[in-house]
N, C-alpha and C positions, 0 to 999 in steps of 0.2 A: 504494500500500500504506500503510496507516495504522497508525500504531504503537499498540498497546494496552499498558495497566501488567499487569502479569505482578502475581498476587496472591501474597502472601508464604507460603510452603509450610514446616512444621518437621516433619520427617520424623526421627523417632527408630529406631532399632530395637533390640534386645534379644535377648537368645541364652538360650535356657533348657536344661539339661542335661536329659537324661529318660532315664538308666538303668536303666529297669525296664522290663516286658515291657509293650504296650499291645496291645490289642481294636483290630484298626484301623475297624472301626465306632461305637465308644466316640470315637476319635481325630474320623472325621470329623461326628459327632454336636455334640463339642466345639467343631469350627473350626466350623460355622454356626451356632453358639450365641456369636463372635465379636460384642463391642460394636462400634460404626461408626468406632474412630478406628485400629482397627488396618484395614490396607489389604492386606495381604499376609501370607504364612506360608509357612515353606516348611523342610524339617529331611530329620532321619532317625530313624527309630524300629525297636525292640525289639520286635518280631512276641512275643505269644501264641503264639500257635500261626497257624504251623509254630513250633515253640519255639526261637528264638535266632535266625529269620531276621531281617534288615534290608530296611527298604522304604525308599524316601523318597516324601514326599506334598508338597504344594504347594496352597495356596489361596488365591485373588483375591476380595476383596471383592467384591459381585454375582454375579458369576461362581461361586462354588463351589469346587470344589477334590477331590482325590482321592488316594490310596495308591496309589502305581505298584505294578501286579501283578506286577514284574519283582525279583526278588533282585538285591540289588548284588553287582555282581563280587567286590569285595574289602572285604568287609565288616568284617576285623579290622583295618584302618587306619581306619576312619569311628566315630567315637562317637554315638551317638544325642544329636539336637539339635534343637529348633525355635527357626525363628530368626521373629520378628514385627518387620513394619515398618509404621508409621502414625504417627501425631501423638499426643501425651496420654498414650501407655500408658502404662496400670497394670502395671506389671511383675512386681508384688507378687501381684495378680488374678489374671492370667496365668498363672506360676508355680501358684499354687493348685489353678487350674484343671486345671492338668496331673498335678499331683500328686493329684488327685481323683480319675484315670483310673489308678493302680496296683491 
């Protein structure tokens, strides 16, 4: 077995509030409009309609990602939140982004 160098990885991540009602179509429209240094996302959100439901969604770089069609059990403990994980983010961007979808 030969030992290879491990390349050096800086994996930030960032949490962004989003208390307001989101289109979860708008939502995944957004994540694959994701720049390449975010790797990952994954949260909870403020349904549209059905109005005041909570979903969480998830999405992997290449892969894609989607809105679980499933209501959270207990959704007045859960704040709506997306949380991004990659290298480089723009947080600020991001943020924007999300705020663009109210």
């Amino acid at each position: 077995v030969r030992n290879r160098p491990h390349l050096p990885h800086t994996f930030l991540s960032c949490q962004i509030e989003i208390p307001f009602p989101i289109d979860p179509a708008e939502l995944e429209a957004f994540l694959n409009r994701l720049p390449e240094q975010v790797q990952r996302a994954k949260g909870v959100l403020l349904l549209r309609e059905p109005a005041g439901e909570k979903r969480s969604f998830q999405w992997v770089s290449g892969q894609g990602g989607e809105v679980s069609p499933c209501r959270l059990e207990d959704p007045e403990t859960i704040a709506p939140v997306a949380i991004f994980v990659g290298s480089g983010l723009d947080v600020a961007a991001l943020r924007e982004g999300l705020l663009a979808l109210r």
